[in-house]
N, C-alpha and C positions, 0 to 999 in steps of 0.2 A: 387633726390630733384630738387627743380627748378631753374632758370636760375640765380634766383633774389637773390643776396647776401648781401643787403645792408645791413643785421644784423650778418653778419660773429664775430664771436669771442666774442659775446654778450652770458648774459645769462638773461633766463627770467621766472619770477613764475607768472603762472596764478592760479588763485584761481578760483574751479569750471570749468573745463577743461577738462571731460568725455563725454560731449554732446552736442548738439544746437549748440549756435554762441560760448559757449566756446569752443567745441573741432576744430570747425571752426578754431579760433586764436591759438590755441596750434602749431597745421598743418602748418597756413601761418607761423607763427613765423620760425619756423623751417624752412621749404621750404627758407626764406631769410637769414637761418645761426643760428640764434640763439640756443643754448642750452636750455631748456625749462622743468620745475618742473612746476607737476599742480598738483591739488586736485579733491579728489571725495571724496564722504560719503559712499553710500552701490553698485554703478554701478562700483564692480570690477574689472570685464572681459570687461568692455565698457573700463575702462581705461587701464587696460592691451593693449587692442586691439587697442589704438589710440598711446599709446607709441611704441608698437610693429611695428607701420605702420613705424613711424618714424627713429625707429632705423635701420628698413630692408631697408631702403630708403637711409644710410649712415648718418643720425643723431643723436642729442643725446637728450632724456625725459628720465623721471622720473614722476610715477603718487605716488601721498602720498596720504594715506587716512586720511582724515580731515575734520572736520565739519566746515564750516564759521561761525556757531555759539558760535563754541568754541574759547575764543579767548587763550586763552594758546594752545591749538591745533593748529594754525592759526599762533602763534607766533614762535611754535617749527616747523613747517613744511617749514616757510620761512629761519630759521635758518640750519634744514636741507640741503637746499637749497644750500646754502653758504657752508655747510662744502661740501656737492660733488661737485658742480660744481668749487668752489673756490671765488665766486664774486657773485654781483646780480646789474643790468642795467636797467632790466626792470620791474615792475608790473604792470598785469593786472589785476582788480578786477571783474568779469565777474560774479559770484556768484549770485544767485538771487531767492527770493521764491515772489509766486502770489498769495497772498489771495483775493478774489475778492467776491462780495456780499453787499447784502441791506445795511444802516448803522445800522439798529435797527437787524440786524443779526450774526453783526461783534463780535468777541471775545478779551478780552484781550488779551487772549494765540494770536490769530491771530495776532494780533496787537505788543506783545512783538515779534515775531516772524521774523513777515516782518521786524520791528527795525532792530534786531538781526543780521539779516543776510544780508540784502540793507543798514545798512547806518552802522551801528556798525561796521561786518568785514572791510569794507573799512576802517575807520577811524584805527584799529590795525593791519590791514596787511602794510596800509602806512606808518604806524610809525615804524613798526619792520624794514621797507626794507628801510625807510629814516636812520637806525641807520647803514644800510650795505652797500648803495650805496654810489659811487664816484661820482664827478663833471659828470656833463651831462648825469645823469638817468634822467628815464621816469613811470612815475606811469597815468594809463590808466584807467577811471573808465565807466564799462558800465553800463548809466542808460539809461531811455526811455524817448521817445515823450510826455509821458504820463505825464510827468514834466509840459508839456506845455499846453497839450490837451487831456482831458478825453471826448471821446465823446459818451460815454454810462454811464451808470447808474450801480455804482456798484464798480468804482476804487478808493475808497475813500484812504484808510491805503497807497494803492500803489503807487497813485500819489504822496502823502505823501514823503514815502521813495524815490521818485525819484528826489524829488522837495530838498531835503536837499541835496542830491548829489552835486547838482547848487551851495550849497552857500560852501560845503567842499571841493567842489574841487578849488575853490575861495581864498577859506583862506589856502588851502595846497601851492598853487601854489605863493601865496605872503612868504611864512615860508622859502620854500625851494626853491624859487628864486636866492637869492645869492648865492646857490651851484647848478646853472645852471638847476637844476632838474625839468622838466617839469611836469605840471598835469594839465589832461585835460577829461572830460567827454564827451563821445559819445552816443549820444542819439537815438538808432535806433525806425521806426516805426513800423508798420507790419511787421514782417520777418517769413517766410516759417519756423517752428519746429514741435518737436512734442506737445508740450505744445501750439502751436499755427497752427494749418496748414490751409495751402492757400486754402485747399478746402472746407473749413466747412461754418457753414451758419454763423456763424459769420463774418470769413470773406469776404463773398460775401455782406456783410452791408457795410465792409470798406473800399473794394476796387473800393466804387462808393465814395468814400468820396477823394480817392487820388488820384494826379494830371497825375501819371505816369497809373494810373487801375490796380495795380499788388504787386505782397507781395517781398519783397525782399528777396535776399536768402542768409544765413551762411556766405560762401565767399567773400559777398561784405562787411561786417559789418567787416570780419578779413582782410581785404584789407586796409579798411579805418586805422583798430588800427595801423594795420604795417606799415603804411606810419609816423602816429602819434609817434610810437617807435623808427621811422629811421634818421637818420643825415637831413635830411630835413626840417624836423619840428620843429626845435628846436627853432624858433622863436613863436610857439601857443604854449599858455600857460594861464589857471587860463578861458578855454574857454570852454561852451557847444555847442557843433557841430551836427547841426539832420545829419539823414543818413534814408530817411522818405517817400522816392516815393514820395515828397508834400502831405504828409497829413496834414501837419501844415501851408501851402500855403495858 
């Protein structure tokens, strides 16, 4: 593990935590001590394989399989949580689906969907972990840029969902203020995945759009949460933070 222990003796549930910048956050969390429960839906052996990293490294995971759509699933998997590790400190809500398309193409189903899973889970994963956390938790929601700035043709439902984040993580962060409990959303831009990668023609559209020319990668996005989870941060709160290469510059 790495040098950085600031989250020694912590435990923490990331929801959607097999891939991208979740498994990204699963990794740094751990590397700075913490304990760490995630979820996936059908990428079993992707989450086997990020807990396994962890544990042969001298750490402790746990992957549950769970749908963010499901909120009774969503509910028992944070509860799980609790009964193994004993506590919960921190959540991340990192979960996320991209319906993308015309407006006159868009589907209800699309539409209940992206709801479901960008702004719903978040809303019952923070409730279930605000019923288990102690004085000075930390609940972390990852939304996008796209909150801010859609600059193509096509993120209509998405912005959408990301743009409610803004105002939830707003009113979480006034409810569960007097119990020190921080909430705070991270708004990454461009980031290198496989749902998104740095090479495609896509992004060579955006990366003349942002100020740095370049896609950001995994590590820096679970850099930013972990700093946000750690003794440091405990003055931000009820805030959206880009993380953007200046695309919104």
């Amino acid at each position: 593990m790495g040098s950085m222990r600031s989250l020694q003796g912590k435990i923490a549930f990331v929801q959607g935590g097999s891939r991208g910048i979740g498994a990204a956050i699963v990794k740094r969390l751990a590397q700075d001590g913490a304990a760490v429960a995630f979820t996936y839906i059908s990428s079993g052996e992707r989450a086997e394989k990020v807990a396994a990293e962890i544990t042969n490294a001298g750490g402790k995971a746990i992957a549950i399989q769970a749908d963010s759509a499901d909120p009774n699933a969503l509910q028992e998997a944070i509860r799980q949580t609790v009964a193994h590790f004993g506590a919960l400190d921190i959540l991340v809500n990192s979960a996320g689906v991209l319906s993308w398309g015309a407006l006159e193409e868009l589907t209800l189903a699309d539409l209940d969907r992206t709801l479901a899973v960008n702004v719903r889970s978040v809303f019952v994963a923070s409730q279930e972990a605000a019923r288990h956390m102690s004085e000075g938790g930390r609940i972390i929601n990852i939304g996008s840029i796209n909150a801010d700035r859609i600059p193509m043709a096509g993120g209509s439902i998405y912005a959408m969902s990301k743009s409610a984040l803004v105002g939830l993580t707003k009113g979480m962060a006034r409810d569960l203020g007097p119990r020190k409990i921080t909430v705070n959303n991270v708004q990454p831009g461009p980031v290198d995945t496989e749902m998104n990668p740095a090479d495609s023609e896509t992004a060579t559209q955006l990366k003349a759009s942002m100020a740095l020319g370049r896609y950001g990668n995994v590590e820096e996005i679970a850099g930013f949460v972990a700093y946000l989870a750690g003794p440091e941060a405990g003055y931000i709160t009820g805030a959206s933070l880009s993380i953007d290469g200046g695309f919104s510059a």
